[in-house]
VMD Tcl script that builds the backbone (N, CA, C; Angstrom):
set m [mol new atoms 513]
animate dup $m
set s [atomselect $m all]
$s set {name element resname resid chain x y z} {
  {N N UNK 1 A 21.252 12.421 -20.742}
  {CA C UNK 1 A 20.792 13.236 -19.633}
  {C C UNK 1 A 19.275 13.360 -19.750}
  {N N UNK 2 A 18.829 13.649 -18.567}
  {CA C UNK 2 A 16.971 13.624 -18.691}
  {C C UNK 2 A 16.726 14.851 -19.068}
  {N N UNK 3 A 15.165 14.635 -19.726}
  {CA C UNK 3 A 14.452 16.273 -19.700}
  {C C UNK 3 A 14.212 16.440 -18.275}
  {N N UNK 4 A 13.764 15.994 -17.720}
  {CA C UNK 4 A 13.751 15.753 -15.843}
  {C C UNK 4 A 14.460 16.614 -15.159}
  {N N UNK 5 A 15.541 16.299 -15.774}
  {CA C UNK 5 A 16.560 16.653 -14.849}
  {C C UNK 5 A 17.194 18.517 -15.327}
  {N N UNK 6 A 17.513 18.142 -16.589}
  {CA C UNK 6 A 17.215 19.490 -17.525}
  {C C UNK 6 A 16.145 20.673 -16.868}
  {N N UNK 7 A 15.468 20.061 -16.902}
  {CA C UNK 7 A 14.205 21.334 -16.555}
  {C C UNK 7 A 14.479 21.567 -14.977}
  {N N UNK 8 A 14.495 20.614 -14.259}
  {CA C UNK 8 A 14.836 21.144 -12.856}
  {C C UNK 8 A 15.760 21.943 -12.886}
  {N N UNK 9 A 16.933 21.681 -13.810}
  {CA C UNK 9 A 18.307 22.423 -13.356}
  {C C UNK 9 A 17.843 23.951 -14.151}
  {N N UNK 10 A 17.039 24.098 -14.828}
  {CA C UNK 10 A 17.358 25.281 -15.444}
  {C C UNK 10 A 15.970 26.112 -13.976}
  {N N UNK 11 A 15.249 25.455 -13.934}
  {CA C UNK 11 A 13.850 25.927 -13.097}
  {C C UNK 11 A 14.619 26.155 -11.467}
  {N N UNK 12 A 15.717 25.536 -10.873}
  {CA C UNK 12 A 16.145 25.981 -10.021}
  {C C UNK 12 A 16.942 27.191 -10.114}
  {N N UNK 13 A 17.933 26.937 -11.186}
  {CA C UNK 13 A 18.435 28.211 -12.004}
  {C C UNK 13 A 17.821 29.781 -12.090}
  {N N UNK 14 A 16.590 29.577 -12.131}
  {CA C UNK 14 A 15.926 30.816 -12.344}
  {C C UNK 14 A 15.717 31.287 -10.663}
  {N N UNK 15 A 15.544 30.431 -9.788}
  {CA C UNK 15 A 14.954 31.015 -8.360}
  {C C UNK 15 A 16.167 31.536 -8.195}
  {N N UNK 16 A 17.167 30.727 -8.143}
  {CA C UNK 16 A 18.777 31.030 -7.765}
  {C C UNK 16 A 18.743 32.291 -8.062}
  {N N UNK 17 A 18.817 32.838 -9.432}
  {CA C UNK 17 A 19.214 33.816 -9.696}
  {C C UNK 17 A 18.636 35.136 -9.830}
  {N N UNK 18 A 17.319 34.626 -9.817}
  {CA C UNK 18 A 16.369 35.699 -9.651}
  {C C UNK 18 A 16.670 36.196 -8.226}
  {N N UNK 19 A 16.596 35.331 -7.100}
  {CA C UNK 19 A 16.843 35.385 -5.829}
  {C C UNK 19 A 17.885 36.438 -5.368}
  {N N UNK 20 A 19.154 35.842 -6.007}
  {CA C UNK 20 A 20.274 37.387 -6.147}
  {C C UNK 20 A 20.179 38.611 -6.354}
  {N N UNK 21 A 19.361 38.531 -8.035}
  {CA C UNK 21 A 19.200 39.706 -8.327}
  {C C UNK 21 A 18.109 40.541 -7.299}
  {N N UNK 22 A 17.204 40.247 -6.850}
  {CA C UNK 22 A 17.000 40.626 -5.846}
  {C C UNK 22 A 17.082 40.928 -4.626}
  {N N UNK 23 A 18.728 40.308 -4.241}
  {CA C UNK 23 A 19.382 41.072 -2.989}
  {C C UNK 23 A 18.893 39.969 -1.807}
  {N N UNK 24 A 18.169 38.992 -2.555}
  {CA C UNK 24 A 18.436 37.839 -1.437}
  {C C UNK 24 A 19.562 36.436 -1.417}
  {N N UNK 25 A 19.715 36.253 0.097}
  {CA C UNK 25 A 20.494 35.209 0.204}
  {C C UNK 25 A 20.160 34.142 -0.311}
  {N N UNK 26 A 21.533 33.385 -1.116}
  {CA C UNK 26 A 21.129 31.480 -1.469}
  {C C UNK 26 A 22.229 31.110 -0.781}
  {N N UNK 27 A 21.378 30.035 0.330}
  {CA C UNK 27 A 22.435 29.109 0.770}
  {C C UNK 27 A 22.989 28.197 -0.466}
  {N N UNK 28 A 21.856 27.869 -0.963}
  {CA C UNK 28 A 22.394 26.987 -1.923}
  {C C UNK 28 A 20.979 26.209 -2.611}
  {N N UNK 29 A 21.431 25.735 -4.324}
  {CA C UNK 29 A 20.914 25.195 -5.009}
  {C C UNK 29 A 21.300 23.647 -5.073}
  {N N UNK 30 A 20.119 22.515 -5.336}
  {CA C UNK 30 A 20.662 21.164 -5.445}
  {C C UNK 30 A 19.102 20.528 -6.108}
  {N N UNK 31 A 20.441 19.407 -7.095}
  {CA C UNK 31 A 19.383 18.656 -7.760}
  {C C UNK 31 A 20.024 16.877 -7.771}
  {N N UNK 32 A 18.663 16.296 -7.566}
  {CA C UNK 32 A 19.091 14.841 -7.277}
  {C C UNK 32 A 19.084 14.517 -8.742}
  {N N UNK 33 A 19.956 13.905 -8.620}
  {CA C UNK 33 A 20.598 13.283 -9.878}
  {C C UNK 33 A 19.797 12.126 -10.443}
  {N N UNK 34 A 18.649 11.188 -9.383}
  {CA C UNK 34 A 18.628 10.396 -9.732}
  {C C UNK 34 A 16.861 10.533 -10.639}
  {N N UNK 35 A 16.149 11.248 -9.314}
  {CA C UNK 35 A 15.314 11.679 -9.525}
  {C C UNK 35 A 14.997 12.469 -9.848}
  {N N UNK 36 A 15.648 13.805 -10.383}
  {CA C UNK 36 A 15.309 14.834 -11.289}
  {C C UNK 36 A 14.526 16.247 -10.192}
  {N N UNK 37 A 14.574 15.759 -8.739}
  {CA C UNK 37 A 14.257 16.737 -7.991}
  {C C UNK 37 A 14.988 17.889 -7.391}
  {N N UNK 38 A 14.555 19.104 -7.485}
  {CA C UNK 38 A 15.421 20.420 -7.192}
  {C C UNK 38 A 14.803 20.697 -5.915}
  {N N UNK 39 A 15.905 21.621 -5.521}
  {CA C UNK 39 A 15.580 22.772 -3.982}
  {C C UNK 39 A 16.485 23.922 -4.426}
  {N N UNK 40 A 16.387 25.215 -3.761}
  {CA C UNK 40 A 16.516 26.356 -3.765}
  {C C UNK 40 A 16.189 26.853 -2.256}
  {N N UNK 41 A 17.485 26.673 -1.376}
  {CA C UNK 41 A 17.626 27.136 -0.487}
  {C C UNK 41 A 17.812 28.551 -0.109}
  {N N UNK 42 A 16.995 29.477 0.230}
  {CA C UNK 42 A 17.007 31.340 0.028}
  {C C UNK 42 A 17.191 31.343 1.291}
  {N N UNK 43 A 17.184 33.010 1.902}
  {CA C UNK 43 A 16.629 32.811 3.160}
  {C C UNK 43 A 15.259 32.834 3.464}
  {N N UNK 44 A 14.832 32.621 4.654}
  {CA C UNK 44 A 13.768 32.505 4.725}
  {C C UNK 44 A 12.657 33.627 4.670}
  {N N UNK 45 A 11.754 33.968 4.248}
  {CA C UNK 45 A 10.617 35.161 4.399}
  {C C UNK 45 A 10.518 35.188 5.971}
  {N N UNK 46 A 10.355 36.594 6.806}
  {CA C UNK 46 A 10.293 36.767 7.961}
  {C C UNK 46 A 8.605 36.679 8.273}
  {N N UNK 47 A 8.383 35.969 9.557}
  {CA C UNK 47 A 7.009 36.061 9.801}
  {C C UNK 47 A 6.457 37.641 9.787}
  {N N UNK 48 A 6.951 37.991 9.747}
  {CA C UNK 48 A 6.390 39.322 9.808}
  {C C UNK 48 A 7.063 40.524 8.761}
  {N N UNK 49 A 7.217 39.472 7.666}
  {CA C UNK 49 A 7.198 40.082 6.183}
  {C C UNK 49 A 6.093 41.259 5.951}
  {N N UNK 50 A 7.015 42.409 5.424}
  {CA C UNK 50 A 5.914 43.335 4.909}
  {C C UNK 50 A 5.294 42.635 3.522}
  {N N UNK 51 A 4.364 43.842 3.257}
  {CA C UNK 51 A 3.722 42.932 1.565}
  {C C UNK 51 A 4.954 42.967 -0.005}
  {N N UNK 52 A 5.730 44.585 0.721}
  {CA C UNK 52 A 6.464 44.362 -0.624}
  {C C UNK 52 A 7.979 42.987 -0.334}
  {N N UNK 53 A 8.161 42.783 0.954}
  {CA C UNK 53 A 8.868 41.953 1.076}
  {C C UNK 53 A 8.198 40.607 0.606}
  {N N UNK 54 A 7.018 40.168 1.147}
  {CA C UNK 54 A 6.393 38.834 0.493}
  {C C UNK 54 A 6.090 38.728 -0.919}
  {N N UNK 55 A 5.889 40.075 -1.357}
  {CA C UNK 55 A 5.669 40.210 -3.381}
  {C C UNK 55 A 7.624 39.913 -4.096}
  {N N UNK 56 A 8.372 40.060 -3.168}
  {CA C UNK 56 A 9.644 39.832 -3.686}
  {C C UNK 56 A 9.893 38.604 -3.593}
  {N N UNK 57 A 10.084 37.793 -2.452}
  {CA C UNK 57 A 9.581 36.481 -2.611}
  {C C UNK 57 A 9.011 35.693 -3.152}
  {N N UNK 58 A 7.503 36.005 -3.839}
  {CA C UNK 58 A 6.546 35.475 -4.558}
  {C C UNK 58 A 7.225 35.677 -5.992}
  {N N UNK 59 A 8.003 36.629 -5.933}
  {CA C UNK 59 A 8.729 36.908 -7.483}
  {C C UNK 59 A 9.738 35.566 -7.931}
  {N N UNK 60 A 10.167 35.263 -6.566}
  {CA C UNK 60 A 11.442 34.327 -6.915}
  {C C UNK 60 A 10.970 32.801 -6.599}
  {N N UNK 61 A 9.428 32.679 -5.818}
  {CA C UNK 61 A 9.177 31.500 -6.451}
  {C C UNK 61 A 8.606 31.322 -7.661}
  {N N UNK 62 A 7.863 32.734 -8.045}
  {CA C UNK 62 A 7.009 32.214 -9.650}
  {C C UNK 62 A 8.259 31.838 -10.585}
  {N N UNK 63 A 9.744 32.487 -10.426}
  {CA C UNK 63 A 10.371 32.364 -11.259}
  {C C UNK 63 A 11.130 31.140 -12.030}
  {N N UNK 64 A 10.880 30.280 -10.783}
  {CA C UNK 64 A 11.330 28.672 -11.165}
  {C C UNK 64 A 10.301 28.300 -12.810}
  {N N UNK 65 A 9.237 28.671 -12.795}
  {CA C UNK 65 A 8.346 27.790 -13.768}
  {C C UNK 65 A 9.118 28.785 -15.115}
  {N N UNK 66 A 9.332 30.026 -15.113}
  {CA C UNK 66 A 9.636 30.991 -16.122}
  {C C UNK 66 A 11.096 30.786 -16.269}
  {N N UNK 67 A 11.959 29.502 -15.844}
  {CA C UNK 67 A 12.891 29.545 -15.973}
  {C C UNK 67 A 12.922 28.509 -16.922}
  {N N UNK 68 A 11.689 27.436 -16.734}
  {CA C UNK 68 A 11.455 26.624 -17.839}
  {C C UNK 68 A 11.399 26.616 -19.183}
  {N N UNK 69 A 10.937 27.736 -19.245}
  {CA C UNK 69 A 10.587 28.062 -20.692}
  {C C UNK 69 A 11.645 28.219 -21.194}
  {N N UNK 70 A 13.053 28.427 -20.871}
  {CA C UNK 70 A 14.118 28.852 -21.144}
  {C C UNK 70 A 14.844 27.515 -21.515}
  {N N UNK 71 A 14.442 26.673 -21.305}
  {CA C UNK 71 A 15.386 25.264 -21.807}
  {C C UNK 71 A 15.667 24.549 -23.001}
  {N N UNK 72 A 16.995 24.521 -22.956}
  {CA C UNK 72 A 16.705 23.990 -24.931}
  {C C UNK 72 A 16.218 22.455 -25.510}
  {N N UNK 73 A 16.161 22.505 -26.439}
  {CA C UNK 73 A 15.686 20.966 -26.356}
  {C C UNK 73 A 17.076 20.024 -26.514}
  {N N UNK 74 A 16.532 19.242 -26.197}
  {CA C UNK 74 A 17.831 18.406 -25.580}
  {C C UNK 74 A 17.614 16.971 -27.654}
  {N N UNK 75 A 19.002 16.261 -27.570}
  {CA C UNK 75 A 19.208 15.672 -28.645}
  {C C UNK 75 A 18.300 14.656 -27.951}
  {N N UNK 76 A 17.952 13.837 -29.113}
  {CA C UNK 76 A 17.037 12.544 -29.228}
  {C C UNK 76 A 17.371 11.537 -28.360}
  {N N UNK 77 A 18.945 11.453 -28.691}
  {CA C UNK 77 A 19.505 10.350 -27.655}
  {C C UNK 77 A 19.380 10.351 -26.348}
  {N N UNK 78 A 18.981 11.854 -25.923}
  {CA C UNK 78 A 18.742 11.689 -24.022}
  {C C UNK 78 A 18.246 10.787 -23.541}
  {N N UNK 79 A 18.608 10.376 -22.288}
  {CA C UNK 79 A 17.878 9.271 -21.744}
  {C C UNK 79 A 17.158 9.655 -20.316}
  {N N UNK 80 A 15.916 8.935 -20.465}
  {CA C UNK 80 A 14.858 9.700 -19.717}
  {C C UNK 80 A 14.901 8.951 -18.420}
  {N N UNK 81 A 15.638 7.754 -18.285}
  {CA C UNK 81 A 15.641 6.833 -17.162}
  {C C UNK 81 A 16.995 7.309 -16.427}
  {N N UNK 82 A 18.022 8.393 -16.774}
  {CA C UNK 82 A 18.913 8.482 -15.974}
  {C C UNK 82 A 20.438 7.746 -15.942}
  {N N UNK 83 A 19.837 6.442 -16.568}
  {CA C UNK 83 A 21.265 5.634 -16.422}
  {C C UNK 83 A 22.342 5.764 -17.729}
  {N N UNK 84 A 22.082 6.266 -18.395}
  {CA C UNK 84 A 23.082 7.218 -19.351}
  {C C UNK 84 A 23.796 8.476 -19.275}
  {N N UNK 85 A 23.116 9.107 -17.915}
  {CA C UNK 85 A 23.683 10.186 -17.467}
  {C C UNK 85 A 24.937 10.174 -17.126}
  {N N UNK 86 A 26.354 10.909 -17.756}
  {CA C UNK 86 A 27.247 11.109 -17.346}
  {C C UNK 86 A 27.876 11.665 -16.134}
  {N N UNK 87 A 26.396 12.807 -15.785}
  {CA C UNK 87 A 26.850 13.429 -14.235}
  {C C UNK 87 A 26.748 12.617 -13.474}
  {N N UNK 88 A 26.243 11.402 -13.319}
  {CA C UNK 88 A 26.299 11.317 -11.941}
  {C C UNK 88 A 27.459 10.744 -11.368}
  {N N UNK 89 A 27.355 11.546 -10.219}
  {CA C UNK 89 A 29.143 11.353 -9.873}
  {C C UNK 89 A 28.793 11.207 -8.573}
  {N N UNK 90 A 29.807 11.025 -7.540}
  {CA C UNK 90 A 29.537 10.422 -6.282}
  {C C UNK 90 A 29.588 12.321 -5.675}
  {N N UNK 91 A 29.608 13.199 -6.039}
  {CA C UNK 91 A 29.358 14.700 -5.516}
  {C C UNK 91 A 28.149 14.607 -5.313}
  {N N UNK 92 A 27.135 14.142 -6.920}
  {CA C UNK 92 A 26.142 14.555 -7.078}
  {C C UNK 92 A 24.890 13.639 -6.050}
  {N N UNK 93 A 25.477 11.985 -5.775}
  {CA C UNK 93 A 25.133 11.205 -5.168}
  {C C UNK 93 A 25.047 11.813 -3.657}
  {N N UNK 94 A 25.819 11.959 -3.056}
  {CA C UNK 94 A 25.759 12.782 -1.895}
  {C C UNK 94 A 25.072 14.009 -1.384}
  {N N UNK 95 A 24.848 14.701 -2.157}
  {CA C UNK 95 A 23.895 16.258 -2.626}
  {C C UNK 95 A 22.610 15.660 -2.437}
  {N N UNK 96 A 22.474 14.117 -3.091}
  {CA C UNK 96 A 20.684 13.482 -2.898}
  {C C UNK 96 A 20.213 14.032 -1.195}
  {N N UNK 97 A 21.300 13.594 -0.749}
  {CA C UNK 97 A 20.813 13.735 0.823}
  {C C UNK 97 A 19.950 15.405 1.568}
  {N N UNK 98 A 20.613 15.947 0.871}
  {CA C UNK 98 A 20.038 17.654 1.312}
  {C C UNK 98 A 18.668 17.549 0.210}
  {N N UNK 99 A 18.831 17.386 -0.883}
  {CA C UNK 99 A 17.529 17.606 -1.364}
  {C C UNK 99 A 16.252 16.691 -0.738}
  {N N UNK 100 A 16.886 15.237 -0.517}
  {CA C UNK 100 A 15.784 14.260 0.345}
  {C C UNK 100 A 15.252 14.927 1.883}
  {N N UNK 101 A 16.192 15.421 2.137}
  {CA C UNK 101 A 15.854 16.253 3.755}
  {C C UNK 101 A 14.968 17.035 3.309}
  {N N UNK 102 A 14.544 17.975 2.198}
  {CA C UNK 102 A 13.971 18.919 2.135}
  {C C UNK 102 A 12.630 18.837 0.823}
  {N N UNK 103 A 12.291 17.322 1.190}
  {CA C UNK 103 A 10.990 16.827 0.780}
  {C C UNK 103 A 10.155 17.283 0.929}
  {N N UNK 104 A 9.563 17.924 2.283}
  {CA C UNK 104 A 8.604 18.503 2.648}
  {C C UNK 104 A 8.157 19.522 3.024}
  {N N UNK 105 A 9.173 20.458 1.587}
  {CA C UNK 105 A 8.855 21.739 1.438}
  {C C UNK 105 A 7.356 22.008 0.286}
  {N N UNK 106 A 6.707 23.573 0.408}
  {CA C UNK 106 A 6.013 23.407 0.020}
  {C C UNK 106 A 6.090 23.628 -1.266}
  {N N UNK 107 A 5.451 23.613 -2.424}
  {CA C UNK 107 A 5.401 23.928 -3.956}
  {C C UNK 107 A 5.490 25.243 -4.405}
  {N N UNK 108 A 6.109 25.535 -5.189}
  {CA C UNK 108 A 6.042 27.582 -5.583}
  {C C UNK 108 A 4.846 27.817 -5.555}
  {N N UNK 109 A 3.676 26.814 -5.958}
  {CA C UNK 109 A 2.715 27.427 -6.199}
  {C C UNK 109 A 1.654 27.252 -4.702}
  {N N UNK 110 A 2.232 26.285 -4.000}
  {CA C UNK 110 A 1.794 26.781 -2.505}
  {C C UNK 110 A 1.695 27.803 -1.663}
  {N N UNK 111 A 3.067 28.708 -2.264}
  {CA C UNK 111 A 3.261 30.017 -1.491}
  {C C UNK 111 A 2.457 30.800 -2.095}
  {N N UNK 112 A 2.237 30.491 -3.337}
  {CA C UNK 112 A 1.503 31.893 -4.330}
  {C C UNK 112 A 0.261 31.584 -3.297}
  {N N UNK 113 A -0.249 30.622 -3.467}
  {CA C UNK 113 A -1.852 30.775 -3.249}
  {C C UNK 113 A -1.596 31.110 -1.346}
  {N N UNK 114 A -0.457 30.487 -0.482}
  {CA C UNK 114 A -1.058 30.757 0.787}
  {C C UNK 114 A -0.717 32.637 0.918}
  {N N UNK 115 A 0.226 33.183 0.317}
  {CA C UNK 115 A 0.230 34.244 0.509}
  {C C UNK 115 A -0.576 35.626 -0.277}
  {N N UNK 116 A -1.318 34.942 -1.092}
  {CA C UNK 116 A -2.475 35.688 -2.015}
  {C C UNK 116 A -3.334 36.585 -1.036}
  {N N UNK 117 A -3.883 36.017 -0.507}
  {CA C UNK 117 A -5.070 36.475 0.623}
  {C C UNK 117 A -3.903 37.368 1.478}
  {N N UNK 118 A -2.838 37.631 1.616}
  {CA C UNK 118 A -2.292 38.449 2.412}
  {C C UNK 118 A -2.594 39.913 1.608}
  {N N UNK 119 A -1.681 39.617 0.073}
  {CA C UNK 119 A -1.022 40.757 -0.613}
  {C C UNK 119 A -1.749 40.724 -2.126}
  {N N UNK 120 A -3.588 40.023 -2.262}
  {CA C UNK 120 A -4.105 40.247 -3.081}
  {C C UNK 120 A -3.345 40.044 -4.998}
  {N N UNK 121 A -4.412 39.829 -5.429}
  {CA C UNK 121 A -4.242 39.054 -6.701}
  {C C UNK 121 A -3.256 40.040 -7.371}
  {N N UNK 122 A -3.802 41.223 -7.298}
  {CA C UNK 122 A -2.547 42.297 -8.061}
  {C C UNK 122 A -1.376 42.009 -7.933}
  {N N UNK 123 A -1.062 42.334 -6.408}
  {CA C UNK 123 A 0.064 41.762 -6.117}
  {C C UNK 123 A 0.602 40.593 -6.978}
  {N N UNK 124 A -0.079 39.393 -6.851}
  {CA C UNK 124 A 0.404 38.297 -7.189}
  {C C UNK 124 A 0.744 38.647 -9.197}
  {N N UNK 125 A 0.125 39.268 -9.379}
  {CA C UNK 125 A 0.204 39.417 -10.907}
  {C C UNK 125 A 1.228 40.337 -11.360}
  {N N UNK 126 A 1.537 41.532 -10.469}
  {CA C UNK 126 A 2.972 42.327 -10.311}
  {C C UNK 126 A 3.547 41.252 -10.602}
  {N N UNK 127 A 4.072 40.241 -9.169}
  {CA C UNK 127 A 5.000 39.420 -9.118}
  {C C UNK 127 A 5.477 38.188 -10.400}
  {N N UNK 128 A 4.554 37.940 -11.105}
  {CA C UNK 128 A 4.582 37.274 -12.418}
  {C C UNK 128 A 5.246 37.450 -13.534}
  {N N UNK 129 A 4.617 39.189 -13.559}
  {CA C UNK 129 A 5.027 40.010 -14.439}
  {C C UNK 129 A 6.789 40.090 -14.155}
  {N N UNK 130 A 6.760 40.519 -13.149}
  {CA C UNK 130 A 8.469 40.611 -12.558}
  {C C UNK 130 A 9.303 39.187 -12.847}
  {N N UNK 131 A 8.830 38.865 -12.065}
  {CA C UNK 131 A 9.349 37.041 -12.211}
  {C C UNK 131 A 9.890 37.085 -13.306}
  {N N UNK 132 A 9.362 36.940 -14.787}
  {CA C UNK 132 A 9.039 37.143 -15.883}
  {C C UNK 132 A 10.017 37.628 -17.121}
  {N N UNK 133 A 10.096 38.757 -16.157}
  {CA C UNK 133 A 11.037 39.801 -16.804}
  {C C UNK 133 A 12.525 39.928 -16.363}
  {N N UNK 134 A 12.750 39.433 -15.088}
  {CA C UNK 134 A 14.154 38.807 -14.626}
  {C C UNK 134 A 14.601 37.691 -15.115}
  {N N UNK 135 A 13.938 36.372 -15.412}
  {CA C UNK 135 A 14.345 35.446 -15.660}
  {C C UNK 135 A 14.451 35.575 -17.311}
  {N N UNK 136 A 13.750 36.544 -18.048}
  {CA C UNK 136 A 14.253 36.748 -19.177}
  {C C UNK 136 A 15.219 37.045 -19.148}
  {N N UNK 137 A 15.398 38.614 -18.616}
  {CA C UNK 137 A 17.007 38.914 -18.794}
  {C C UNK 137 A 17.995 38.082 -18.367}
  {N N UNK 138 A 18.026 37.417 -17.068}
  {CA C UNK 138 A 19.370 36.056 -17.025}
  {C C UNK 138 A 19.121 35.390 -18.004}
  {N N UNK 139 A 18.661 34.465 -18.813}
  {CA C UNK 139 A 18.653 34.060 -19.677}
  {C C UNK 139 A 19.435 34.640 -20.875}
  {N N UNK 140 A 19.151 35.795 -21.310}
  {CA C UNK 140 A 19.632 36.762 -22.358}
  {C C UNK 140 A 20.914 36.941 -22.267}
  {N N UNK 141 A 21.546 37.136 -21.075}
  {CA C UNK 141 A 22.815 37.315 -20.762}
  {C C UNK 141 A 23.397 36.283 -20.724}
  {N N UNK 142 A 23.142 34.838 -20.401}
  {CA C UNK 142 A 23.379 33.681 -19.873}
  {C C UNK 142 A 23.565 33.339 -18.357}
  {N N UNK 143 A 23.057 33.979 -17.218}
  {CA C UNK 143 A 23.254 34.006 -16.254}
  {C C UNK 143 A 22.232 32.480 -16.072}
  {N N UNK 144 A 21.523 32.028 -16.594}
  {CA C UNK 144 A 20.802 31.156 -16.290}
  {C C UNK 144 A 21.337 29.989 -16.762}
  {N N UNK 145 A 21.876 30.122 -17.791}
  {CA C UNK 145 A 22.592 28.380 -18.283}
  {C C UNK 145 A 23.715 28.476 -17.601}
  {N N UNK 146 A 24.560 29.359 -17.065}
  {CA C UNK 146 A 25.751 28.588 -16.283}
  {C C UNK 146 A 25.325 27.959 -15.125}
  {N N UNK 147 A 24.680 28.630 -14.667}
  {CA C UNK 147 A 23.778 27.874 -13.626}
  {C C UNK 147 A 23.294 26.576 -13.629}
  {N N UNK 148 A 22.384 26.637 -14.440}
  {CA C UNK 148 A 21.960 25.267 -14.999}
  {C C UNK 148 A 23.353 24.463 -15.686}
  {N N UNK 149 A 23.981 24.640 -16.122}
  {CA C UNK 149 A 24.928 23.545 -16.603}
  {C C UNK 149 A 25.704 23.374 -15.363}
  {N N UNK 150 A 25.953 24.231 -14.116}
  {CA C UNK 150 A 26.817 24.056 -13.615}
  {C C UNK 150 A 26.238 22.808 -12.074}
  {N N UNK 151 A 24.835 23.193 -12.089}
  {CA C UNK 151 A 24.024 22.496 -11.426}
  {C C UNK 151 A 23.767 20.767 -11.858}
  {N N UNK 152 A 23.800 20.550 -13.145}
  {CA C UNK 152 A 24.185 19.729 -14.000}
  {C C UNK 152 A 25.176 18.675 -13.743}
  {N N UNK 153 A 25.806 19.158 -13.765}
  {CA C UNK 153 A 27.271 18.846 -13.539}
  {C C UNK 153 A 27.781 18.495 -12.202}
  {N N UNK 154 A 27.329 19.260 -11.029}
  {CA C UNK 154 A 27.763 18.790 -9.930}
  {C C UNK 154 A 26.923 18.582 -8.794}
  {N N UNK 155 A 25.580 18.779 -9.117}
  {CA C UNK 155 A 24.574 18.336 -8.284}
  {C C UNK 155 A 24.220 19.182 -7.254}
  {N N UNK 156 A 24.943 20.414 -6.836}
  {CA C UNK 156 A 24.804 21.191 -5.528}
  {C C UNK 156 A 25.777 22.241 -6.070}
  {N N UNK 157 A 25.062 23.441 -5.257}
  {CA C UNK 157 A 25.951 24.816 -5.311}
  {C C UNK 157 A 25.446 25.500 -4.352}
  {N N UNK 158 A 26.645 25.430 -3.672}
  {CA C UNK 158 A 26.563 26.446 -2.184}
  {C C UNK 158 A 26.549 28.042 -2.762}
  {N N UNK 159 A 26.623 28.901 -1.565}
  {CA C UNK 159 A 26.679 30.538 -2.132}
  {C C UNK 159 A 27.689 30.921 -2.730}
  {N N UNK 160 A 28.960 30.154 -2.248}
  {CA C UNK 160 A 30.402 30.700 -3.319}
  {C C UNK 160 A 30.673 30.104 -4.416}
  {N N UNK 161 A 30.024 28.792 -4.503}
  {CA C UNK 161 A 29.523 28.712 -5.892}
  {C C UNK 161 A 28.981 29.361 -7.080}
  {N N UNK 162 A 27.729 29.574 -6.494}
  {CA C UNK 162 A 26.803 30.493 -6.951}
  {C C UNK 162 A 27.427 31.742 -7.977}
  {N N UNK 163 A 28.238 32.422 -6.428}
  {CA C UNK 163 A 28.846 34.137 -6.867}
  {C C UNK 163 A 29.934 33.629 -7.927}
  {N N UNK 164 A 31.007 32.669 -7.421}
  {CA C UNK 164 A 31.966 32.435 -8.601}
  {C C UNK 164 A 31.440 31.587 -10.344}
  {N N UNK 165 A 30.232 31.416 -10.038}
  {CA C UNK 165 A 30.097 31.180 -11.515}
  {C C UNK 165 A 29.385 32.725 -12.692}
  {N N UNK 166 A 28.750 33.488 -11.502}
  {CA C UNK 166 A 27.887 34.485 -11.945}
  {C C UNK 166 A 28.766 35.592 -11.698}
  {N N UNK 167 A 29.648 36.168 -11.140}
  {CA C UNK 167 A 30.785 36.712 -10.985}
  {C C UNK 167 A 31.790 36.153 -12.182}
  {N N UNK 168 A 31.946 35.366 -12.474}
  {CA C UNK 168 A 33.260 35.038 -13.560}
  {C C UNK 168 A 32.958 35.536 -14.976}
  {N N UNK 169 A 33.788 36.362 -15.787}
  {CA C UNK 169 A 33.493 36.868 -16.688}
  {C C UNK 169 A 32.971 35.794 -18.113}
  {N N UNK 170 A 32.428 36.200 -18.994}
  {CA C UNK 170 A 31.788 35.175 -19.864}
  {C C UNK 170 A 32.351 35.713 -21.357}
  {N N UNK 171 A 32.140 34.939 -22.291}
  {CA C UNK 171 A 33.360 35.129 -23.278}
  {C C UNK 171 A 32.285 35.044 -24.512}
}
mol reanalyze $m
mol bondsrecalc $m
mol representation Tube
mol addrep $m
């Protein structure tokens, strides 16, 4: 399996779930199998987001990078080209298609900087701090590796996905 792919799944992992814990909607999480690229489908920020609504947002994109840090290291044998990967399965092959549609979204760190000048650097540094401190705690609990393994594994997770893996009791 890739570090590639690894890090996406755990870095989508964190928006996912940060996203929840904050009382927002996920349509759904997906990672291309082939290329190691993620999306994190939320709902959308309203044009006419207040500031603490856009600082909650800004929370759950910083949180993808702070979800990174959370990844374990993977054995020697991984393979970084993909074609040793066991997931890929014709689920995960199909899932390529929603993440390819949604190429030309912008970068977490696009939103930070276009929405800075709205809700000022503090703001943005609240939101870090927060980010931060959520994606620790899923982690701690494991709310973040089922995620990530489960993202892993099947390439896409709609919202009842989502709830039935983070909803199911853990042992």
């Amino acid at each position: 399996m890739s570090a590639q792919r690894v890090r996406a799944a755990w870095h989508e992992s964190a928006h996912a779930v940060t996203a929840l814990r904050l009382g927002r909607h996920v349509e759904s999480v997906s990672l291309d199998p082939l290329t190691g690229a993620g999306v994190t489908v939320a709902e959308p920020l309203s044009p006419d987001a207040s500031p603490a609504e856009v600082e909650r947002a800004l929370v759950v994109a910083l949180a993808g990078r702070e979800g990174e840090r959370w990844v374990p290291e993977l054995p020697s044998r991984a393979s970084e080209n993909g074609r040793d990967d066991p997931y890929l399965s014709a689920q995960g092959l199909a899932a390529m298609v929603a993440v390819e549609e949604s190429a030309e979204r912008p970068t977490d760190e696009d939103a930070v900087r276009y929405y800075e000048e709205q809700i000022g650097a503090e703001a943005i540094a609240r939101a870090r701090e927060l980010a931060a401190e959520l994606v620790e705690r899923s982690a701690v609990v494991g709310q973040l590796e089922l995620v990530a393994d489960a993202l892993l594994l099947h390439a896409h997770l709609d919202a009842r996905d989502l709830e039935a893996i983070l909803d199911a009791p853990t042992t």
